[in-house]
Backbone as JSON Lines, residues from 0, in Angstrom:
{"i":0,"aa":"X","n":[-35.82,22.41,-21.61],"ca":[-37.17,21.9,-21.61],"c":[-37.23,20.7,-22.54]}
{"i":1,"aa":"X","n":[-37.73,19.6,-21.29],"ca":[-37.9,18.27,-22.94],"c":[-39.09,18.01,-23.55]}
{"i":2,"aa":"X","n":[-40.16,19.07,-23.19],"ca":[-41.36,18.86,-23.8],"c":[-41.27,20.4,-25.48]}
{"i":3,"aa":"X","n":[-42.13,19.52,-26.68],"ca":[-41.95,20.26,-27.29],"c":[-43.18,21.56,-27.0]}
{"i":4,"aa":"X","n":[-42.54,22.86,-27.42],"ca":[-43.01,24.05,-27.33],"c":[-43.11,24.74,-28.49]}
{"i":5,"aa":"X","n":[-44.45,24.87,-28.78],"ca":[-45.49,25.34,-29.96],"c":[-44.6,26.88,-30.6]}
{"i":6,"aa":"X","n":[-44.77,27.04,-31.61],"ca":[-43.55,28.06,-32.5],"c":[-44.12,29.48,-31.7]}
{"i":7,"aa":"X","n":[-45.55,29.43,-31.71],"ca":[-46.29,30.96,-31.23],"c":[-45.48,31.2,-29.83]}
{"i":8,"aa":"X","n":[-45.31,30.21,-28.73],"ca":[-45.16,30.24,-27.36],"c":[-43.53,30.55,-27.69]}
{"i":9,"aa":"X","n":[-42.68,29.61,-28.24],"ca":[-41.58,29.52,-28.34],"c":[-41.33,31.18,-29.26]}
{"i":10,"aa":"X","n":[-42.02,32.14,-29.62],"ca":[-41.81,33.01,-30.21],"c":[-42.01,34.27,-28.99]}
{"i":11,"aa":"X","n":[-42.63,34.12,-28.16],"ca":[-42.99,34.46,-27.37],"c":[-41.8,34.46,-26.14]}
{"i":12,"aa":"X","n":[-41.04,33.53,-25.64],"ca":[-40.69,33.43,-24.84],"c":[-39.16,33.86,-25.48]}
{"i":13,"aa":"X","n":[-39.11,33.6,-26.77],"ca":[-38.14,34.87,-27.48],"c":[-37.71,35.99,-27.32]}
{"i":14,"aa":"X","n":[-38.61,36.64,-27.79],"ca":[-39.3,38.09,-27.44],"c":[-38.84,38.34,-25.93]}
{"i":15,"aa":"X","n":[-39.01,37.63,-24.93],"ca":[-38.68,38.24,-23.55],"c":[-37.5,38.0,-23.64]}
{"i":16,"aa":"X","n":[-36.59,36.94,-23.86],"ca":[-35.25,37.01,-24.05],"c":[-35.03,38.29,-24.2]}
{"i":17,"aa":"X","n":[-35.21,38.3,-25.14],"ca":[-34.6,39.39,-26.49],"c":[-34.98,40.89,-26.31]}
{"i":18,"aa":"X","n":[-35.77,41.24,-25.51],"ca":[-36.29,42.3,-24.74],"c":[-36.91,43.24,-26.21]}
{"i":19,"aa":"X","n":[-37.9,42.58,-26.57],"ca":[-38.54,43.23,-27.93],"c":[-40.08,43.21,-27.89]}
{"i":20,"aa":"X","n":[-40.72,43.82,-27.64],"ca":[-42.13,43.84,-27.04],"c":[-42.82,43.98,-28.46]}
{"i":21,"aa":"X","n":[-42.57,44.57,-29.82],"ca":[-43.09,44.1,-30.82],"c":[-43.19,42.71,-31.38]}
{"i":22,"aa":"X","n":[-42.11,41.85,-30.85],"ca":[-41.85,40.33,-31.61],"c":[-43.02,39.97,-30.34]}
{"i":23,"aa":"X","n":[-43.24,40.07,-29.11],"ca":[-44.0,39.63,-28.34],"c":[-45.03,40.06,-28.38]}
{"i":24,"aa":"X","n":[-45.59,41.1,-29.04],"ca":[-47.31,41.3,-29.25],"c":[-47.39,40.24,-30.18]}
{"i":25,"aa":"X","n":[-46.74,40.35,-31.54],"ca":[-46.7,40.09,-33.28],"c":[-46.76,38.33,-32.44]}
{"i":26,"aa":"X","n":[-46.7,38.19,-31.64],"ca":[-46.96,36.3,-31.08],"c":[-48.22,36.34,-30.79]}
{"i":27,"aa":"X","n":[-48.94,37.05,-30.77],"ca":[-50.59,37.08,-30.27],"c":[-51.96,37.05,-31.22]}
{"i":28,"aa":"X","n":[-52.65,36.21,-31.28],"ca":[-53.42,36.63,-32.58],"c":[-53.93,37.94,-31.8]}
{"i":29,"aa":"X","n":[-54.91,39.03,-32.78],"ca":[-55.58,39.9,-32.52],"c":[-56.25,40.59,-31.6]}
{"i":30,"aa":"X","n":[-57.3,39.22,-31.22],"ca":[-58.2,38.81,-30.37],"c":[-57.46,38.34,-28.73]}
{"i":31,"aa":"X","n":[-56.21,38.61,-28.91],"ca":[-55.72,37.52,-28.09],"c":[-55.59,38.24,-26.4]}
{"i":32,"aa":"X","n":[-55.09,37.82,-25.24],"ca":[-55.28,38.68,-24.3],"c":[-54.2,37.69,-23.31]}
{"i":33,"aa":"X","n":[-53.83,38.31,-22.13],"ca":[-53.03,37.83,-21.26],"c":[-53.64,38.48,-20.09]}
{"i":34,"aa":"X","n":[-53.6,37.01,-19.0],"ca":[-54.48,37.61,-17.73],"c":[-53.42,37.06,-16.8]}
{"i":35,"aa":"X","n":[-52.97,38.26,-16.1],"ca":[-51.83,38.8,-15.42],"c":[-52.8,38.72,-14.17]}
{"i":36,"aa":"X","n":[-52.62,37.54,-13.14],"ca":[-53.4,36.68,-11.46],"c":[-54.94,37.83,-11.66]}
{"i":37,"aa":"X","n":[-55.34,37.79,-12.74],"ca":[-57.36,38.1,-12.79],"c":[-57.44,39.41,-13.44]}
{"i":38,"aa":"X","n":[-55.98,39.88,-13.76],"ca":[-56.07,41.47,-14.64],"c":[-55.99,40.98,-16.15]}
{"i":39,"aa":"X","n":[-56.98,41.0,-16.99],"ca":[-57.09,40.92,-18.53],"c":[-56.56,41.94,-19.28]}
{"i":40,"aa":"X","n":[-55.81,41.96,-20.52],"ca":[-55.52,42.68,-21.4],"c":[-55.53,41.86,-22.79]}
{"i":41,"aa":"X","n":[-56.77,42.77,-23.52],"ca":[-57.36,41.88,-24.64],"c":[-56.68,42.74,-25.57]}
{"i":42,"aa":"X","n":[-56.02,41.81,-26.82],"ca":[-55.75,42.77,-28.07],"c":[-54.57,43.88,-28.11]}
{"i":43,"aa":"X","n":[-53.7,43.95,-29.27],"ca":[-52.43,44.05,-29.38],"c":[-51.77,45.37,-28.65]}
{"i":44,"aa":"X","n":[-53.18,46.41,-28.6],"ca":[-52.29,47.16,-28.02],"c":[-52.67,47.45,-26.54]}
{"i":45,"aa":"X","n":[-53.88,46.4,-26.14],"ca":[-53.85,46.45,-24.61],"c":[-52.32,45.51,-24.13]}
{"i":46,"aa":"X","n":[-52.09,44.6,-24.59],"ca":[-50.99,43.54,-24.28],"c":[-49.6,44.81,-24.59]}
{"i":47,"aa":"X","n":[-49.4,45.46,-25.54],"ca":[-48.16,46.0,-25.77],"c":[-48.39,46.6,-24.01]}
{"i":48,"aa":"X","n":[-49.05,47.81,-23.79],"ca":[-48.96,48.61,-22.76],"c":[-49.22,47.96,-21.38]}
{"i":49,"aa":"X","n":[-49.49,46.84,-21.03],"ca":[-49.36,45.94,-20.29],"c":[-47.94,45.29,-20.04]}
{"i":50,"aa":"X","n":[-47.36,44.56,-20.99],"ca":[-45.87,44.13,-21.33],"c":[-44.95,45.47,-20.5]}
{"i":51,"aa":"X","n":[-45.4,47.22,-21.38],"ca":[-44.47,47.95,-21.4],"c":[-44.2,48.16,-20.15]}
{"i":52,"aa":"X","n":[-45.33,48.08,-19.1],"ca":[-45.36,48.15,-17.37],"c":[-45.06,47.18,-16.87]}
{"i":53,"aa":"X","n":[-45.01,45.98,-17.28],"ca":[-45.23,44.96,-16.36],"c":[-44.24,43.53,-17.1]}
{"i":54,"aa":"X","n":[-43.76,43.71,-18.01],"ca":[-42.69,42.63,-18.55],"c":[-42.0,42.79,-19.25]}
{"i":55,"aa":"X","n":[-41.54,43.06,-20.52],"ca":[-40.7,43.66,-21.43],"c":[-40.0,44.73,-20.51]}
{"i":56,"aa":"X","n":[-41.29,45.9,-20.42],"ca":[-40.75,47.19,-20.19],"c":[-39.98,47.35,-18.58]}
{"i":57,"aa":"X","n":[-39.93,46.08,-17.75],"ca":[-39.33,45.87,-16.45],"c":[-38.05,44.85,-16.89]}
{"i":58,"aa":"X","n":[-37.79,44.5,-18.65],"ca":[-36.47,44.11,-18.56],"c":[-36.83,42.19,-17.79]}
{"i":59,"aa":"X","n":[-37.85,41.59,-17.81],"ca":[-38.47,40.88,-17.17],"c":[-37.28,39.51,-17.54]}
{"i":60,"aa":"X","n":[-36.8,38.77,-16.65],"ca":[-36.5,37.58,-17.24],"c":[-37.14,36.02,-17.18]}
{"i":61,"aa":"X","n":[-36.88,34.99,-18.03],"ca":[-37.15,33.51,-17.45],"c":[-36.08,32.58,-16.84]}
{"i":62,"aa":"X","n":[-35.86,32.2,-16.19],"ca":[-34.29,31.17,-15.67],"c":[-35.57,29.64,-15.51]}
{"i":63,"aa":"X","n":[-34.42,28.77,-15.1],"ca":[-34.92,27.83,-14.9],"c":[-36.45,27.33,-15.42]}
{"i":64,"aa":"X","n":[-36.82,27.63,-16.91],"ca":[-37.99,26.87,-17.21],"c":[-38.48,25.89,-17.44]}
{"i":65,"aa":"X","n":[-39.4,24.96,-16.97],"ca":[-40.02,23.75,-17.25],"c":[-41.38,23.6,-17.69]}
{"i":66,"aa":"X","n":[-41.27,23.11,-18.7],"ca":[-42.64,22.76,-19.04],"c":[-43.77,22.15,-18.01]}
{"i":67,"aa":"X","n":[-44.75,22.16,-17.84],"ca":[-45.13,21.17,-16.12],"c":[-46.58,20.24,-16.72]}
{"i":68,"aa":"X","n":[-47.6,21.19,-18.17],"ca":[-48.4,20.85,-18.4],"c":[-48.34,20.8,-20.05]}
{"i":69,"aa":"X","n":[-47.74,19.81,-20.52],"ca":[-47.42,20.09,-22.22],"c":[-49.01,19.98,-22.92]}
{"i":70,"aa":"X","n":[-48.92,20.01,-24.09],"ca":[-49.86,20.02,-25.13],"c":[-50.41,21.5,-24.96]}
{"i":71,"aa":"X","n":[-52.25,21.9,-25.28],"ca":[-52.46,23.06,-25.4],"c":[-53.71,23.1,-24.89]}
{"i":72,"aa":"X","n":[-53.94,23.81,-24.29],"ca":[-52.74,24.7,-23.55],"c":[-51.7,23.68,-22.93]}
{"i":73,"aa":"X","n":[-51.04,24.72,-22.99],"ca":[-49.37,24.41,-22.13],"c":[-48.99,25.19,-21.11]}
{"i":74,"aa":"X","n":[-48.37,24.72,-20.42],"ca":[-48.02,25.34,-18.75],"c":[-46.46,25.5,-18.58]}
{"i":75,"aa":"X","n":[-45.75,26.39,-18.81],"ca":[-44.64,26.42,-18.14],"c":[-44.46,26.85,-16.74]}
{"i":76,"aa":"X","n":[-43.36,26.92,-16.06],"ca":[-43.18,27.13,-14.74],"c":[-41.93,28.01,-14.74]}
{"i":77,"aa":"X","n":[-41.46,29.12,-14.07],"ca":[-40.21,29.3,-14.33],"c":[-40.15,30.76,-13.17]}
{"i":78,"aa":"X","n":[-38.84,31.08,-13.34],"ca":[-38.42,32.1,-12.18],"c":[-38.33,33.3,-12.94]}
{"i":79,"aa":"X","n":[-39.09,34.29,-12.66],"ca":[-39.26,35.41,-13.03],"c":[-38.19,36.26,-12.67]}
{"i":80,"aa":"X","n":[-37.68,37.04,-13.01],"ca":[-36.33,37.98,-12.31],"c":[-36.5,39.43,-13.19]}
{"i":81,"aa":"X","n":[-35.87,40.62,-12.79],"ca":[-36.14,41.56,-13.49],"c":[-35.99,42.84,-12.62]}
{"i":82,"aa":"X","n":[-36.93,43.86,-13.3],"ca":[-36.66,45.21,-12.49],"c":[-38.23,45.11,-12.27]}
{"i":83,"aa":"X","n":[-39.33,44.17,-12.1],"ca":[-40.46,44.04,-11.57],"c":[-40.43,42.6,-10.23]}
{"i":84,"aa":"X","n":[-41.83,42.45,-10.5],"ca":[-41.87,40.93,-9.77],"c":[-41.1,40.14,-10.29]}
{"i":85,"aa":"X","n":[-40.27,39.63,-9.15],"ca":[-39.17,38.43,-8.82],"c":[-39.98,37.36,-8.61]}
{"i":86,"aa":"X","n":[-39.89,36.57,-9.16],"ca":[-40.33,35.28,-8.41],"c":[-40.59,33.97,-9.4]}
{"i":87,"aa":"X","n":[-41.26,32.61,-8.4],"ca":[-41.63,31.65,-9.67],"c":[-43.42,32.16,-10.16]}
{"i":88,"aa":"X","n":[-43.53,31.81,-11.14],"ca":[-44.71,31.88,-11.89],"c":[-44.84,30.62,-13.09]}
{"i":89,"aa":"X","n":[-46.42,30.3,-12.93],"ca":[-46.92,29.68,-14.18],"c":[-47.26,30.59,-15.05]}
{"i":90,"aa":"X","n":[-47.04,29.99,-16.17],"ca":[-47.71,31.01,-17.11],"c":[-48.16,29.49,-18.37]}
{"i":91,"aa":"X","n":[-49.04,29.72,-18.59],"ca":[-50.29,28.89,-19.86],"c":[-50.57,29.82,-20.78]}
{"i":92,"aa":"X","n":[-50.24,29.19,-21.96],"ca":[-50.62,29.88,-23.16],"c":[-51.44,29.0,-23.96]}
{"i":93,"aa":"X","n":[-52.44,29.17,-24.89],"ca":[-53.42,28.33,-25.17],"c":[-52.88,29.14,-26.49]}
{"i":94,"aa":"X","n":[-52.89,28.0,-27.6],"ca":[-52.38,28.48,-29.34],"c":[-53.66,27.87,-30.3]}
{"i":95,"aa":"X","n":[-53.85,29.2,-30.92],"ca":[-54.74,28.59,-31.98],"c":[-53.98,28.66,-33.24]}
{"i":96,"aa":"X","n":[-53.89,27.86,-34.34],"ca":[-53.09,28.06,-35.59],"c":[-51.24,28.13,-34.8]}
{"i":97,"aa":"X","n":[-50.94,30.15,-35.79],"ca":[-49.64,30.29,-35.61],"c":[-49.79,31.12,-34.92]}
{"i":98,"aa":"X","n":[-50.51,31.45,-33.78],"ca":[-50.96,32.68,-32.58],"c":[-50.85,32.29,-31.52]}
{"i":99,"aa":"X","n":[-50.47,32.95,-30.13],"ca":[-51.38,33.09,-29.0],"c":[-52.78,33.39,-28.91]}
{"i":100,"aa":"X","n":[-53.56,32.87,-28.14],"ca":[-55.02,33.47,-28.35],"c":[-55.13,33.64,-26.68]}
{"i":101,"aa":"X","n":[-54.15,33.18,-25.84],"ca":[-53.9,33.54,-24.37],"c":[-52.56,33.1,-23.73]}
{"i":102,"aa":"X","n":[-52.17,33.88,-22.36],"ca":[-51.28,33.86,-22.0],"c":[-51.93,34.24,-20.43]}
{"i":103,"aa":"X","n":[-51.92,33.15,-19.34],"ca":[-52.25,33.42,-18.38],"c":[-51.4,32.86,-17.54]}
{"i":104,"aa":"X","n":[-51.22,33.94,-16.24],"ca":[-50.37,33.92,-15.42],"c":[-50.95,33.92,-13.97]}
{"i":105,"aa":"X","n":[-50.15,32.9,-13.38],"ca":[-50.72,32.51,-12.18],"c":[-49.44,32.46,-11.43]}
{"i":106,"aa":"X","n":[-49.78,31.93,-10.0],"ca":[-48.55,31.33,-8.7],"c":[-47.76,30.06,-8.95]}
């Protein structure tokens, strides 16, 4: 990726590497929420048990990522792979401070 990527996001997209669903809440401020194509999960431990079904906990990967919409929010693009949904996805994360305050996922 040649666009730069904010420490919260870049901590974040860690975390899925790394298959650690605590380093990937601990990227979220409080308040923060991820809306999975119109399903919301607000706050650390709606996002953990969300993740545990649906990304972390499916082993979820990123290949081929590109930034598509830099600054902030920011838009990556990338190929999802895993023991869930396969496929490409956007995903936008909007950073306040050293947090996520969203993480939304689209087509």
């Amino acid at each position: 990726m040649s666009h730069e990527i904010p420490a919260a996001v870049q901590r974040a997209l860690d975390a899925i590497d790394a298959v650690d669903n605590d380093a990937f809440v601990a990227a979220f401020a409080a308040d923060g929420y991820v809306n999975d194509w119109g399903r919301e999960f607000r706050g650390h431990d709606r996002i953990r048990s969300w993740s545990d079904n649906e990304l972390i906990g499916k082993r979820a990967t990123f290949t081929d990522t590109q930034v598509t919409a830099p600054g902030n929010p920011l838009t990556i693009l990338t190929q999802v792979g895993g023991e869930g949904f396969n496929g490409p996805s956007h995903f936008t994360f909007d950073v306040q401070g050293d947090a996520l305050t969203s993480m939304t996922i689209t087509a």
